[in-house]
Backbone as JSON, one array per atom type, in Angstrom:
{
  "sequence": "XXXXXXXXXXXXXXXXXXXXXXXXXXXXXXXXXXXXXXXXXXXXXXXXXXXXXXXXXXXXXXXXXXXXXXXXXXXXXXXXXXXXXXXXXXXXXXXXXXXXXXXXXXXXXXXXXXX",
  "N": [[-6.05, 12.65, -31.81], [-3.85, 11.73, -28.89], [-1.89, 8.87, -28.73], [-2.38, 6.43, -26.47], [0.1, 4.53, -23.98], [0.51, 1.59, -23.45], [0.35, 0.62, -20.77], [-0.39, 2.98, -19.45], [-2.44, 4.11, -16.66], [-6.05, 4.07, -16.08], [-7.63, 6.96, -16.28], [-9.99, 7.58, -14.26], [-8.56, 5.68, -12.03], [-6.25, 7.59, -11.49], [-7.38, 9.96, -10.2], [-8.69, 8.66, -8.23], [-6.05, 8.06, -6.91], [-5.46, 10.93, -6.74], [-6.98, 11.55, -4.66], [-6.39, 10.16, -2.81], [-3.68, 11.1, -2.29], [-3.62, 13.46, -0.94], [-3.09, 15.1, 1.66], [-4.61, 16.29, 3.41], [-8.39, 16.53, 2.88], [-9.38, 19.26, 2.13], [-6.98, 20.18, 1.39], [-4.69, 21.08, -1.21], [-1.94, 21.21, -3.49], [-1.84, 17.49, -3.79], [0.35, 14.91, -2.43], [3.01, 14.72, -3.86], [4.81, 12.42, -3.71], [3.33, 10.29, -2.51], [1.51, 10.16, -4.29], [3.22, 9.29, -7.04], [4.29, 6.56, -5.29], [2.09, 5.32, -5.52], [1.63, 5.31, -8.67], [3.77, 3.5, -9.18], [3.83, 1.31, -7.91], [0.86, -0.02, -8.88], [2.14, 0.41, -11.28], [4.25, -1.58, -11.45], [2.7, -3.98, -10.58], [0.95, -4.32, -12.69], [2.88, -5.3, -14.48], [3.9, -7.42, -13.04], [1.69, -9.19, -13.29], [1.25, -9.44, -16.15], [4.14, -10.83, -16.62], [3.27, -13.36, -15.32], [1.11, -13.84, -16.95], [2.68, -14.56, -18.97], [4.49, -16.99, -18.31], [2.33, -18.99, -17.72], [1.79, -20.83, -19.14], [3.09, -22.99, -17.94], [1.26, -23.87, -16.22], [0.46, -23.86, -14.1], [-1.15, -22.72, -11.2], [-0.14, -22.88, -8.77], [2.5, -22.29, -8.63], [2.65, -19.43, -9.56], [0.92, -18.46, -7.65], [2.83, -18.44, -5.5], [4.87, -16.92, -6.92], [3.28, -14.82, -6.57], [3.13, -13.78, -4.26], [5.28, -13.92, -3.3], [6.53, -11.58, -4.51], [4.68, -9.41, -4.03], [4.18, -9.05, -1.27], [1.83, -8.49, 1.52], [1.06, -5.92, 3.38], [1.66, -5.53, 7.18], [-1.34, -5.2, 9.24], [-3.42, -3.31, 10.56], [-3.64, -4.35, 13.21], [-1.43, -5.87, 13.8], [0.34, -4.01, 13.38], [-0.42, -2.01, 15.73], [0.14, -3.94, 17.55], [3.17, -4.14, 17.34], [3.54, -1.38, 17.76], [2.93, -1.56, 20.84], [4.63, -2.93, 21.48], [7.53, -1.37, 20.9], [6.67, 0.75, 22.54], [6.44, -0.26, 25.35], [8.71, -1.52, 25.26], [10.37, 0.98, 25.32], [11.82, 1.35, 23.14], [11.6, 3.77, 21.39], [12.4, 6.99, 20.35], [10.05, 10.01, 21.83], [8.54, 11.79, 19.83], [8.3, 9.26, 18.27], [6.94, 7.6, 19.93], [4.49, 9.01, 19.69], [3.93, 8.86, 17.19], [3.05, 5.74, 17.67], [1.23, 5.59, 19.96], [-1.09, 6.66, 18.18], [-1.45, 4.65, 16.22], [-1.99, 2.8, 17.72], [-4.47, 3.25, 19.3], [-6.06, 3.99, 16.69], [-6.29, 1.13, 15.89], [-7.72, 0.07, 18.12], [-9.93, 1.59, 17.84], [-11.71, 0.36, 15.72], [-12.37, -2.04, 17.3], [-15.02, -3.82, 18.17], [-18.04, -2.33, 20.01]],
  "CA": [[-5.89, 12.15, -30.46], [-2.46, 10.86, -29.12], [-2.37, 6.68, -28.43], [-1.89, 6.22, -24.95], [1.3, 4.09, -23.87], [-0.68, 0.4, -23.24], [0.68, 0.34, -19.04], [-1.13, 4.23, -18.9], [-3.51, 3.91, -15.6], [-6.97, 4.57, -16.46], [-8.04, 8.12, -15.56], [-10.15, 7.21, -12.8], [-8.03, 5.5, -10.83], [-5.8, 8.59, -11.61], [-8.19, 10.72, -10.01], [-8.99, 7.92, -6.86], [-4.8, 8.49, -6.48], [-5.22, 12.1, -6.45], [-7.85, 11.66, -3.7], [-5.58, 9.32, -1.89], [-2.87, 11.82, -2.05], [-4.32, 15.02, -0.16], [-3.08, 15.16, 3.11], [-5.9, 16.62, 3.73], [-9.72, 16.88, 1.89], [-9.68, 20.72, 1.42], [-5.98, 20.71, 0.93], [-4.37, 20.93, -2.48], [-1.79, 19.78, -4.73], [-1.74, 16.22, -3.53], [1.65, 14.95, -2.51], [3.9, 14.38, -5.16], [5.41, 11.02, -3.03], [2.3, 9.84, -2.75], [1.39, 9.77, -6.11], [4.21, 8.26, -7.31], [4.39, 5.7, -4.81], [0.88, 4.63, -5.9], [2.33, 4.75, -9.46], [4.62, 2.86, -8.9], [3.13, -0.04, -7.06], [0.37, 0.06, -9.76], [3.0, -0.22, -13.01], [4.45, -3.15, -10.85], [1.5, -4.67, -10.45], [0.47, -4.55, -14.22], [4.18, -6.07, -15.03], [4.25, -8.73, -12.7], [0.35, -10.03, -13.97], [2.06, -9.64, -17.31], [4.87, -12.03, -16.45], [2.83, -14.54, -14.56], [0.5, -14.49, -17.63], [3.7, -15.37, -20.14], [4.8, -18.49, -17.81], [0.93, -19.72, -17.4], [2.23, -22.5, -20.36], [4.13, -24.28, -17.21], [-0.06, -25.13, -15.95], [0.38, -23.92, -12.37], [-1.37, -21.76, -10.17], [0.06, -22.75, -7.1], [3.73, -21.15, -8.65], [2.22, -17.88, -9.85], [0.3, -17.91, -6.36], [3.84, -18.06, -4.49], [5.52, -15.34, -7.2], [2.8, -13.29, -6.2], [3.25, -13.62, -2.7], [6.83, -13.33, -3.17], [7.03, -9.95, -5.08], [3.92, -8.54, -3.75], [3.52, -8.73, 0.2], [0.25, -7.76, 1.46], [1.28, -5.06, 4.63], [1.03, -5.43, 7.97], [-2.84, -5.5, 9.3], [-3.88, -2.38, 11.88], [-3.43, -4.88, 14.79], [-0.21, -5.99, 13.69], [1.35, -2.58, 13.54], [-0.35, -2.24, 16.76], [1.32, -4.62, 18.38], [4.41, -3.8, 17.26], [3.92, -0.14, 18.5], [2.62, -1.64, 21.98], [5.94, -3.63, 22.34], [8.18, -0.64, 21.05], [6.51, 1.54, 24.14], [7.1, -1.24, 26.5], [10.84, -1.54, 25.73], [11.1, 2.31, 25.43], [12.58, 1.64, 21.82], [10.64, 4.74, 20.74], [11.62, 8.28, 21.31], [9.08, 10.28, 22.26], [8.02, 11.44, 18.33], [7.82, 7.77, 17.24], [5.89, 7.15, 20.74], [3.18, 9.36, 19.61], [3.03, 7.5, 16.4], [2.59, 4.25, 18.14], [0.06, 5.68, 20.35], [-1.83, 7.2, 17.45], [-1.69, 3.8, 15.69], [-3.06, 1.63, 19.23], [-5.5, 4.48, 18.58], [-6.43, 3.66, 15.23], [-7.04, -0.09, 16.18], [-8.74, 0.4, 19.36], [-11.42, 2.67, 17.39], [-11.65, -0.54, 14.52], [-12.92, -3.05, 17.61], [-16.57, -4.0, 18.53], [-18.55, -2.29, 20.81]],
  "C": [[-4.57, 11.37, -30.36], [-2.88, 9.6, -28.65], [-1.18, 7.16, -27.15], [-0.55, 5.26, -24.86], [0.11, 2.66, -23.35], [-0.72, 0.17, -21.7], [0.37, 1.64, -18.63], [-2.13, 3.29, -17.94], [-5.04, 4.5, -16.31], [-7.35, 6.12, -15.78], [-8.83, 8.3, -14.27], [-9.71, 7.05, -11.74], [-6.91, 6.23, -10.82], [-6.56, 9.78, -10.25], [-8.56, 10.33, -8.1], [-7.15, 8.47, -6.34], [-4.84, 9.49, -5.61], [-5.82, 12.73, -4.79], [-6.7, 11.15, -2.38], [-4.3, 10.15, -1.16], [-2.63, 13.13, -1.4], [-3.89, 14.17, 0.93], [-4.14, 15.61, 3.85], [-7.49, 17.05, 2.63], [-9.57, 18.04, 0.82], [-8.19, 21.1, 1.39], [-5.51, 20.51, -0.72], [-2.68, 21.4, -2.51], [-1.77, 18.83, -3.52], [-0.24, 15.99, -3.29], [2.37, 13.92, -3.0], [4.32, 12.73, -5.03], [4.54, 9.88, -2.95], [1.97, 9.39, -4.08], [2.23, 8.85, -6.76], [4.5, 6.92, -6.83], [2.91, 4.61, -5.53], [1.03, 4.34, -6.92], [2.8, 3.62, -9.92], [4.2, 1.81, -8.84], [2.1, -0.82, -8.3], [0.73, -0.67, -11.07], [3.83, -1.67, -12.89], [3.96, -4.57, -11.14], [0.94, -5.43, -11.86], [2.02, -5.64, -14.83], [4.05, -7.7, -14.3], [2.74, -9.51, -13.27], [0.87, -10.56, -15.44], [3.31, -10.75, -17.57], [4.41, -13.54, -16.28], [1.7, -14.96, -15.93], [1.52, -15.31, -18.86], [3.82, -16.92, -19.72], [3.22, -18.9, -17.23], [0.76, -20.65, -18.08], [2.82, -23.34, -19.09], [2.74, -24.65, -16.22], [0.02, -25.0, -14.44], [0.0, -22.88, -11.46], [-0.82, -21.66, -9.01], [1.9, -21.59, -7.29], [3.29, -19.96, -8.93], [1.49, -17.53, -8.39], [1.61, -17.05, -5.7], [4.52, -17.21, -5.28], [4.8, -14.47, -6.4], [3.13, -12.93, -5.01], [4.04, -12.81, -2.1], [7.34, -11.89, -3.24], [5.66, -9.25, -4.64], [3.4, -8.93, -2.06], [2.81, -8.26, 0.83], [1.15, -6.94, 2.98], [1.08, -5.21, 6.08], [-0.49, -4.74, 8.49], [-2.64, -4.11, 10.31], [-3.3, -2.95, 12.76], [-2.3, -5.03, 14.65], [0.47, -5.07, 13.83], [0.84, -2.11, 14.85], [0.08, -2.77, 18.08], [2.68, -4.43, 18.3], [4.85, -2.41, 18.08], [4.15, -0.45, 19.73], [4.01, -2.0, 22.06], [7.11, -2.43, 22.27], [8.01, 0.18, 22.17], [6.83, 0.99, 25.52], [8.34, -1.24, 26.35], [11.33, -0.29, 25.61], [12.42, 2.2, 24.01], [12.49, 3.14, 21.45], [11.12, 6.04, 21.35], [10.35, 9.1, 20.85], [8.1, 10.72, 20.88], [6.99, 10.54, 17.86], [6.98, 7.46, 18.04], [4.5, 7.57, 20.36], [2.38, 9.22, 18.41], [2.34, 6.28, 16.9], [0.76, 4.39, 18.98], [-1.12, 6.28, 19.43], [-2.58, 5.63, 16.24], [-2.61, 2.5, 16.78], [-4.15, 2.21, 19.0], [-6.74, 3.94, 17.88], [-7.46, 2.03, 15.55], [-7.97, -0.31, 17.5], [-10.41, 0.74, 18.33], [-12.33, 1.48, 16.26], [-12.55, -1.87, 15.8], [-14.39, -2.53, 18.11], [-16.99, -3.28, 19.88], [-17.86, -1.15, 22.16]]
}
């Protein structure tokens, strides 16, 4: 058996990727950009924990909070990118394309509220 590399992903979440990466259910291969991006983000992820556990001798959660913060930015929320679309359609930033992202994303969050 060969010895894995120690920052290999577990096969699983190999597998959750692959899921992630279908443009569609019953489509196949997965796309390549995708994958990688998830990769990516992933081997990041494992590095910067890895850092923040070396400097954990300087006794401070609140600095390893704000690295994390720093180098890992959580994404704009549904609504947030919602709003952003709403205001690009109001100022007619948007051609018509990107409009029918925006409206696909108002969409999205619309379908996400109560009732």
């Amino acid at each position: 058996m060969t010895q894995q590399h120690p920052i290999t992903p577990p096969p699983e979440l190999i597998e959750d990727w692959i899921e992630i990466a279908k443009p569609e259910p019953w489509k196949r291969p997965p796309d390549p950009n995708v994958l990688c991006t998830l990769a990516a983000q992933w081997g990041a992820d494992q590095e910067l924990e890895a850092c923040l556990c070396e400097v954990s001798f300087l006794n401070s959660q609140a600095l390893a909070d704000r690295v994390r913060a720093a180098r890992r930015p959580k994404p704009p929320s549904l609504k947030g990118q919602a709003l952003v679309a709403l205001h690009a359609i109001a100022t007619g930033a948007n051609d018509m394309r990107e409009q029918s992202q925006d409206f696909e994303t108002i969409r999205r969050a619309l379908e996400q509220l109560d009732g």
